[in-house]
N, C-alpha and C positions, 0 to 999 in steps of 0.2 A: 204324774209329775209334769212341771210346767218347767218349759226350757224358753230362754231367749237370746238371740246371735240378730247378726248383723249378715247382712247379706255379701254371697262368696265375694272377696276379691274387693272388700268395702275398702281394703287398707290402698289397693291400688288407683282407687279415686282421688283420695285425701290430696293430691299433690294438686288434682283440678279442680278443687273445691275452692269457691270465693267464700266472701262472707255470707251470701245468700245458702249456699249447699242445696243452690237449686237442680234440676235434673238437664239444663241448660249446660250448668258450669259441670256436671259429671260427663255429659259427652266428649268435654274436651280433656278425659281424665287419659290417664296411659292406657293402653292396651290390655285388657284382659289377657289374662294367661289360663288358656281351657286347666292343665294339671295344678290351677286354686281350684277354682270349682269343682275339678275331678275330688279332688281331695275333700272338699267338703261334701260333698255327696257320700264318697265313703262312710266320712263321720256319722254323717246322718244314717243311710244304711245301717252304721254299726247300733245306733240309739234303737233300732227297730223292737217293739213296733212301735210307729211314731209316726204323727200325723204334722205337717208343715202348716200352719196358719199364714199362709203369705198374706201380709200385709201393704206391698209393695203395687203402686199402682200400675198401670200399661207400659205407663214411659218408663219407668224406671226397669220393669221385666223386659223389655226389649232392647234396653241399653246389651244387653247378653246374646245378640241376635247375630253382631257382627262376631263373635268369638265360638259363640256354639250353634249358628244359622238357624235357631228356634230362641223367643221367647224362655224365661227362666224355670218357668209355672210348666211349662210345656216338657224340661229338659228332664226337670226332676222327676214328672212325670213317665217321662222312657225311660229312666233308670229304678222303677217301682218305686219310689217313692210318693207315697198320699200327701196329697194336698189338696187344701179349702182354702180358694181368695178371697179374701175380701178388702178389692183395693180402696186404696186410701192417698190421695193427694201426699203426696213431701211436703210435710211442716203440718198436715193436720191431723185430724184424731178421730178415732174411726166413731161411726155414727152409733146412735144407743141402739136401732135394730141390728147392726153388725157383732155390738157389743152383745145383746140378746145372745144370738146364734152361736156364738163364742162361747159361750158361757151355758148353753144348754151344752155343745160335744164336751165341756172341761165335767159338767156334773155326769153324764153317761157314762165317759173312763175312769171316774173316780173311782179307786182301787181296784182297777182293772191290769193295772200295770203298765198299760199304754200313754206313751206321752205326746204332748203338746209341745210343738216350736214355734212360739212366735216367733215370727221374723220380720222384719224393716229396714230399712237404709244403715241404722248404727245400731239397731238394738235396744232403743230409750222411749222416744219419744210415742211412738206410736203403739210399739210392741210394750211399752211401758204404762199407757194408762190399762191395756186391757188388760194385763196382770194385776195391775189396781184393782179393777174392778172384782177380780177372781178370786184376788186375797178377801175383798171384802163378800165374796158369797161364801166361803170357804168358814169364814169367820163367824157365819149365820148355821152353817148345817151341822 
């Protein structure tokens, strides 16, 4: 199964978001509140077993540093949760050997029961073409 979310506490940016939605105008967003994040981490926990594809690049993972004093990739990781980065610029799209590597761990869980979260800034753009890409392997096997 393939899952796609927006990254914890995305709705708490939206107020610092220009029209760029660059990782600039997220710094000057409101404050994180650690029990979002706690909270989506549960969720995720509860999806178990499931592997996170963060898609979110440095800047944007460490936007999470002043609220949970680690890096995103890093947090989720001390709460057992699996994750594979493979960062990606805000506004771009991830490269075809990223898009590769994706797409060989989605064929090896195929009916295994274990799922895949992409995840990105809102949940479309980035985390959206490599669903594309999965639908269309998906559509070949």
């Amino acid at each position: 199964m393939v899952l796609r979310s927006g990254m914890p506490g995305r709705h708490l940016f939206d107020h610092g978001f220009k029209d760029s939605g660059s990782v600039e105008d997220m710094k000057s967003a409101r404050k994180l509140n650690k029990n979002v994040v706690d909270l989506h981490v549960q969720e995720l926990l509860n999806l178990s077993p499931l592997t996170v594809i963060l898609l979110l690049d440095d800047n944007e993972c460490d936007l999470y540093k002043r609220t949970l004093k680690m890096p995103l990739h890093e947090y989720y990781e001390s709460k057992d949760i699996t994750v594979r980065r493979f960062p990606v610029p805000h506004g771009g799209k991830p490269s075809p050997q990223q898009r590769a590597e994706i797409a060989a761990m989605f064929e090896e869980f195929l009916g295994t029961g274990h799922k895949l979260l992409m995840q990105c800034a809102d949940g479309g753009n980035r985390s959206g073409a490599v669903i594309l890409q999965l639908t269309s392997l998906f559509t070949q096997l």
